[in-house]
C-alpha positions as CSV (number, residue, x, y, z in Angstrom):
1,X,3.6,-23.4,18.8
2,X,2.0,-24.7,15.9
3,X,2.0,-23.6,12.5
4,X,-1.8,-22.5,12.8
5,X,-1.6,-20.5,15.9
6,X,1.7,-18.9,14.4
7,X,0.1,-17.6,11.2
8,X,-3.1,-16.2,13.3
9,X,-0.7,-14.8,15.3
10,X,0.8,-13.6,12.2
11,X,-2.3,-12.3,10.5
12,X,-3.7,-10.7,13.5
13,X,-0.2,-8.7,14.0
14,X,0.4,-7.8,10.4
15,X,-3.5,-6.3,10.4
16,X,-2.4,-4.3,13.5
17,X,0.7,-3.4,12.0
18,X,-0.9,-1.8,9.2
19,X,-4.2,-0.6,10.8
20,X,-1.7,1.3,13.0
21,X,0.4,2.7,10.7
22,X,-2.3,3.9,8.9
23,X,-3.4,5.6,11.9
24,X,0.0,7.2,13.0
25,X,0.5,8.8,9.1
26,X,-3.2,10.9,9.8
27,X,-2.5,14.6,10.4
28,X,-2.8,15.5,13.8
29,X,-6.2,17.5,14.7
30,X,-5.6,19.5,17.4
31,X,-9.6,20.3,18.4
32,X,-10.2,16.8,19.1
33,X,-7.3,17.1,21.7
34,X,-4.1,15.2,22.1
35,X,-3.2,11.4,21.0
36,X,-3.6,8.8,23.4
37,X,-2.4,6.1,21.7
38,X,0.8,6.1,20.3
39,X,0.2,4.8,17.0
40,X,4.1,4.7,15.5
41,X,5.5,3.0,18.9
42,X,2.6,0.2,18.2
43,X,3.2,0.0,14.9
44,X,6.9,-0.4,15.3
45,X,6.1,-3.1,17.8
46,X,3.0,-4.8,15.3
47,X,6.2,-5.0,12.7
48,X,8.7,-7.0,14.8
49,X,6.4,-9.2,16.2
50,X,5.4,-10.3,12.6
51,X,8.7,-10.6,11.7
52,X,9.6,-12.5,14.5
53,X,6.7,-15.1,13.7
54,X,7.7,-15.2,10.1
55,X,10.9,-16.6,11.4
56,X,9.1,-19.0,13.6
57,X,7.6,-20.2,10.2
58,X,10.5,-20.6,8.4
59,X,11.9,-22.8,11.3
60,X,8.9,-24.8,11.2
61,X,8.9,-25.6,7.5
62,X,13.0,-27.3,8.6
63,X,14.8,-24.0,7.5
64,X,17.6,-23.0,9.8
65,X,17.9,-19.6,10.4
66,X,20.8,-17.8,12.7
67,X,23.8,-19.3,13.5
68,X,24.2,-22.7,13.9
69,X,27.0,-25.7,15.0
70,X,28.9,-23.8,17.6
């Protein structure tokens, strides 16, 4: 991947990390019924896949990361 499609990526993950979270720390309202979506298992999820590409960007820029020379 390139380095553009890996911070859009990035960008569009980290916003759906954090719209997400913001969505699972509302109070539960239980006349509109139960939750459909579950906010804190997509959040979790937003949150490693950004800091999976932020990984991907420090390879990119030459910086080794994990083990190496086995």
């Amino acid at each position: 991947m390139t380095l553009t499609t890996t911070l859009i990526l990035m960008g569009a993950s980290g916003a759906l990390f954090a719209f997400s979270a913001w969505r699972s720390g509302r109070p539960w309202n239980p006349m509109k019924g139960p939750r459909l979506i579950p906010w804190t298992s997509l959040a979790i999820l937003a949150g490693v896949f950004t800091l999976l590409l932020a990984v991907h960007v420090l390879n990119l820029f030459g910086i080794e990361t994990g083990r190496g020379g086995f």
